[in-house]
N, CA, C and O atoms as a GROMACS GRO file, in nm:
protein
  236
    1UNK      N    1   0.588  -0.548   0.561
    1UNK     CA    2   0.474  -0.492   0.630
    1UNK      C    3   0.375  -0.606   0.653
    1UNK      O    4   0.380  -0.711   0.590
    2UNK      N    5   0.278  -0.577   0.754
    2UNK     CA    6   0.231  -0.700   0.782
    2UNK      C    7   0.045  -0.644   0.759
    2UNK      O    8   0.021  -0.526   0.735
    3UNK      N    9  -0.039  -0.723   0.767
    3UNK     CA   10  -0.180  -0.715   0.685
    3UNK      C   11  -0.275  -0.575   0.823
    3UNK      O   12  -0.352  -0.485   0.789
    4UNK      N   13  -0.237  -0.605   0.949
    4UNK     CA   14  -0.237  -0.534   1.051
    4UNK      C   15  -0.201  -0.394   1.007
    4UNK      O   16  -0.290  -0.308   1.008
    5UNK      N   17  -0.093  -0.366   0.974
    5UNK     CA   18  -0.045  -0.240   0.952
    5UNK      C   19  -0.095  -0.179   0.887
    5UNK      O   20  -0.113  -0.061   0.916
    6UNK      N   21  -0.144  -0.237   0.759
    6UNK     CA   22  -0.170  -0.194   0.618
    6UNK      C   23  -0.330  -0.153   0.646
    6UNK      O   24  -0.364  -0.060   0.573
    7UNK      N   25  -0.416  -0.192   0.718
    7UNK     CA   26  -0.522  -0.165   0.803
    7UNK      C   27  -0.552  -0.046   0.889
    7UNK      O   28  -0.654   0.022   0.887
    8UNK      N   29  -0.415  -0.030   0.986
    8UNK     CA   30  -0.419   0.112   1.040
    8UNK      C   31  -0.358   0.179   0.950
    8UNK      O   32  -0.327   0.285   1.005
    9UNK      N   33  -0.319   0.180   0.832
    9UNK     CA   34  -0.263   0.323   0.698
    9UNK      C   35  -0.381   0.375   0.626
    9UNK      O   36  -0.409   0.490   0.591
   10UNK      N   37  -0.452   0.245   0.612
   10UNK     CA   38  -0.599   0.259   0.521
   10UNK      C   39  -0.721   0.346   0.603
   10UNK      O   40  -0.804   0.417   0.546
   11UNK      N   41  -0.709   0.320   0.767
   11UNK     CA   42  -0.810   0.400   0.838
   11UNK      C   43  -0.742   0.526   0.900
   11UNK      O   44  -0.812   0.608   0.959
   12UNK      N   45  -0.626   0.540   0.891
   12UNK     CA   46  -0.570   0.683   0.913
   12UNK      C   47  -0.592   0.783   0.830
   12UNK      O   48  -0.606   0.772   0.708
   13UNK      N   49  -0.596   0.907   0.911
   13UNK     CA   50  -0.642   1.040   0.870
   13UNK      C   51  -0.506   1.097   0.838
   13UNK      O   52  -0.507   1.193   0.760
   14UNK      N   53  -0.356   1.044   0.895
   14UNK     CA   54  -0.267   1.036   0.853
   14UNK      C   55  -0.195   1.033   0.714
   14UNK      O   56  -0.183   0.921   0.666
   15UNK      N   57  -0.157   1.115   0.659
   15UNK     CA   58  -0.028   1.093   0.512
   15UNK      C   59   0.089   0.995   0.612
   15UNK      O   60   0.152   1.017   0.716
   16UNK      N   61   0.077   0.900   0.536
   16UNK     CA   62   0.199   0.746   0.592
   16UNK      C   63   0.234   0.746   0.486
   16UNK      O   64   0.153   0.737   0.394
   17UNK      N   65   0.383   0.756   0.462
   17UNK     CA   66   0.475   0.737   0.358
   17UNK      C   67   0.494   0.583   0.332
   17UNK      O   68   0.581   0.539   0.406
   18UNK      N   69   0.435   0.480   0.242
   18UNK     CA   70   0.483   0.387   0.188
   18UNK      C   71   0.521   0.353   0.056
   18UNK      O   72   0.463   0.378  -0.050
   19UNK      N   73   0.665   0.272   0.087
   19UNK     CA   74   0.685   0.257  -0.091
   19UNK      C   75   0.696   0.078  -0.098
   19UNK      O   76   0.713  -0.006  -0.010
   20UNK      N   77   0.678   0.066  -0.245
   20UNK     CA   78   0.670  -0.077  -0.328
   20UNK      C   79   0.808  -0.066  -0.404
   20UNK      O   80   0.816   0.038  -0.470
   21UNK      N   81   0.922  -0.152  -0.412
   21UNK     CA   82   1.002  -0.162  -0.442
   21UNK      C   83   1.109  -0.007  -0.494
   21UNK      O   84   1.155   0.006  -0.608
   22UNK      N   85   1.128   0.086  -0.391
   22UNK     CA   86   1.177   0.169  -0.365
   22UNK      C   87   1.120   0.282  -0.409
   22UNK      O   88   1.176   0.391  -0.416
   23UNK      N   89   0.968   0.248  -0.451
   23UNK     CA   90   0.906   0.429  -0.473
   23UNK      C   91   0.762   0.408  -0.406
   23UNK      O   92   0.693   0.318  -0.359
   24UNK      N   93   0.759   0.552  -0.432
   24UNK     CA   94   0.652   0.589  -0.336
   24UNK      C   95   0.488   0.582  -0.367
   24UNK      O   96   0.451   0.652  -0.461
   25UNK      N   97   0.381   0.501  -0.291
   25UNK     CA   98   0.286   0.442  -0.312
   25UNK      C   99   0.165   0.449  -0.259
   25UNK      O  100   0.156   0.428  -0.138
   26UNK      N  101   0.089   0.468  -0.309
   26UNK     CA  102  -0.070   0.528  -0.210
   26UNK      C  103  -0.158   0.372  -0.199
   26UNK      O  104  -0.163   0.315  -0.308
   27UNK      N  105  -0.214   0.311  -0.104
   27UNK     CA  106  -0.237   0.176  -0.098
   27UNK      C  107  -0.364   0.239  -0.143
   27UNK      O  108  -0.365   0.362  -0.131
   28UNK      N  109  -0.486   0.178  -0.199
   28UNK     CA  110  -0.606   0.198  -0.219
   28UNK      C  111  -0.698   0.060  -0.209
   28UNK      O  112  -0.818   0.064  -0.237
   29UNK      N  113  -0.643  -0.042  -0.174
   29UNK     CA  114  -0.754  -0.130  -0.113
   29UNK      C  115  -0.694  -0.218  -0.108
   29UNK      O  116  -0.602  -0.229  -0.190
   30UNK      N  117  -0.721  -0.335  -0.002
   30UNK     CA  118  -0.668  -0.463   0.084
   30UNK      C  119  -0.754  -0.577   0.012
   30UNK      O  120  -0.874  -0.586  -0.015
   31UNK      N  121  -0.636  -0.666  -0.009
   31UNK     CA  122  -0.721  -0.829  -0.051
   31UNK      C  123  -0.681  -0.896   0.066
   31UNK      O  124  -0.560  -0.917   0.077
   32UNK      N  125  -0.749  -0.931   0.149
   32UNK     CA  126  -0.702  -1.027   0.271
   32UNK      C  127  -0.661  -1.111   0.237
   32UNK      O  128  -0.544  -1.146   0.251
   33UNK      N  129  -0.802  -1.204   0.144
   33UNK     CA  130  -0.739  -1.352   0.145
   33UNK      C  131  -0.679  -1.382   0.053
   33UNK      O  132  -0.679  -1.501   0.024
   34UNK      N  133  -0.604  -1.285  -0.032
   34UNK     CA  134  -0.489  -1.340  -0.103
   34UNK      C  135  -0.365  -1.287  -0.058
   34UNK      O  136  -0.271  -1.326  -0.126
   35UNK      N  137  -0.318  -1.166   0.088
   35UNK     CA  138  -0.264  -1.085   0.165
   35UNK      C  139  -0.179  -1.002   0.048
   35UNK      O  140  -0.057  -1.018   0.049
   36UNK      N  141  -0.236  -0.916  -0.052
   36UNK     CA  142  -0.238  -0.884  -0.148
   36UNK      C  143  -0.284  -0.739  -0.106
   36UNK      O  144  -0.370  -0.727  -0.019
   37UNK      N  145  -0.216  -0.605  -0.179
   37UNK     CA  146  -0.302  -0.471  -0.158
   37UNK      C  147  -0.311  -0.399  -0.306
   37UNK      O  148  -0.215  -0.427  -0.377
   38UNK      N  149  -0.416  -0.306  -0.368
   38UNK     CA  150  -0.394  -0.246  -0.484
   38UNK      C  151  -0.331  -0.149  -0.413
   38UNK      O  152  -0.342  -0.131  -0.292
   39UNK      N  153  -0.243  -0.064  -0.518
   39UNK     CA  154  -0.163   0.042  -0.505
   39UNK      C  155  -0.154   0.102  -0.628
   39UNK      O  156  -0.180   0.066  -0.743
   40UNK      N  157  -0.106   0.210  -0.573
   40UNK     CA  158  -0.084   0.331  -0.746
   40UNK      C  159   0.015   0.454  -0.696
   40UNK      O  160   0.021   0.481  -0.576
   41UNK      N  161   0.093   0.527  -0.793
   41UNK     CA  162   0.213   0.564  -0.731
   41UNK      C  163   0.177   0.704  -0.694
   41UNK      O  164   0.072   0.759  -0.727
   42UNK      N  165   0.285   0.765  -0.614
   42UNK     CA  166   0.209   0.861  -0.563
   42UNK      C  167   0.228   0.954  -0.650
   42UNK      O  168   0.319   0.918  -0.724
   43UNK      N  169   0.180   1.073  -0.685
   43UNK     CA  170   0.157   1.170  -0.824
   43UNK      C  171   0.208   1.134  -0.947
   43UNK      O  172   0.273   1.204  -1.026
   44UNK      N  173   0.164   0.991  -0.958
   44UNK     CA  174   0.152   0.937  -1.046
   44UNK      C  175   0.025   0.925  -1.156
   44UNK      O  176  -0.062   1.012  -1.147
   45UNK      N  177   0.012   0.830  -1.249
   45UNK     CA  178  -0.107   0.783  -1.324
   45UNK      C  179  -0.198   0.720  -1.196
   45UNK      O  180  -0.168   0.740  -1.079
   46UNK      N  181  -0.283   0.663  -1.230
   46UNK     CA  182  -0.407   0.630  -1.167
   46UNK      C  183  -0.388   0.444  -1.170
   46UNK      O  184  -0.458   0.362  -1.111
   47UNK      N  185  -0.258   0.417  -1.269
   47UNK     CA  186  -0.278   0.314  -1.282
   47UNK      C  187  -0.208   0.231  -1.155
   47UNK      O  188  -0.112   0.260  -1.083
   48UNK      N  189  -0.338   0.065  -1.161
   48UNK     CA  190  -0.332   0.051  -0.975
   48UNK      C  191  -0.256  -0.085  -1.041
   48UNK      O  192  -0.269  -0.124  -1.157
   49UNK      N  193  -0.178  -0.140  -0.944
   49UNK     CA  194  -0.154  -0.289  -0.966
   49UNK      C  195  -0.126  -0.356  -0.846
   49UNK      O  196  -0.108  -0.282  -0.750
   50UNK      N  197  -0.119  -0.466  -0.829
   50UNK     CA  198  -0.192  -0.522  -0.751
   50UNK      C  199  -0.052  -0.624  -0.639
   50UNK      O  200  -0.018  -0.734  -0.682
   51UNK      N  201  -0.009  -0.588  -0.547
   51UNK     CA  202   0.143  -0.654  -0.468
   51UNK      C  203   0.123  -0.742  -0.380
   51UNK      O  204   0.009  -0.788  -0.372
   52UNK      N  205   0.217  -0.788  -0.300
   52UNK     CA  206   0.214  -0.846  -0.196
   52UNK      C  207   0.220  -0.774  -0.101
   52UNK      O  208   0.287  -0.672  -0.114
   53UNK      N  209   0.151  -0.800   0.033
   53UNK     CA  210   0.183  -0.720   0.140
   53UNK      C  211   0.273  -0.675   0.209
   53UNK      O  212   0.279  -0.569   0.270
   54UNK      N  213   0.379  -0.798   0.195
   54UNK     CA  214   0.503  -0.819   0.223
   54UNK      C  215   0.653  -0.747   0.178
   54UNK      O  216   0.765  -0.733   0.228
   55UNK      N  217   0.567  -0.702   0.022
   55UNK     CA  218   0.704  -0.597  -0.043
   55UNK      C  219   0.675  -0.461  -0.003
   55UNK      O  220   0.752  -0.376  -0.048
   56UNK      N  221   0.612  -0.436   0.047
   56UNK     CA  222   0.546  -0.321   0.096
   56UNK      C  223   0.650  -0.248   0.227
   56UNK      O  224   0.650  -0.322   0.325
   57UNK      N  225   0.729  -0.130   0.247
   57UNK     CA  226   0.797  -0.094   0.350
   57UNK      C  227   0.737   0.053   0.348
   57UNK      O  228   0.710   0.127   0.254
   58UNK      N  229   0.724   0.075   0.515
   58UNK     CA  230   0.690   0.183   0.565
   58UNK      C  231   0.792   0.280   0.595
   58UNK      O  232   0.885   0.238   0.663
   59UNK      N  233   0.796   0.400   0.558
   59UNK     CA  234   0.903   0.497   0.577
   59UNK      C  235   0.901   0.614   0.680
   59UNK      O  236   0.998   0.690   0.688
   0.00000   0.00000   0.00000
């Protein structure tokens, strides 16, 4: 996924299915300048950690 994309998921009113190494992931905030996003799983814990933008696939 590219830093663009991850931009229109974050301002969509849209449910966009993305997952981080084959599960499913709610993005909750963009690091540009490290092209880095927090994430946390979806009905999951709360707990966020922190990826590359790049492992990131849209479903």
């Amino acid at each position: 996924m590219d830093i663009n994309r991850v931009k229109q998921i974050l301002s969509s009113s849209a449910e966009i299915e993305v997952q981080y190494n084959g599960v499913s992931v709610w993005i909750d905030d963009i690091k540009e300048e490290d092209a880095t996003v927090i994430v946390h799983l979806v009905g999951g814990m709360e707990e966020q950690t922190e990826v590359d933008i790049a492992s990131l696939k849209e479903i």
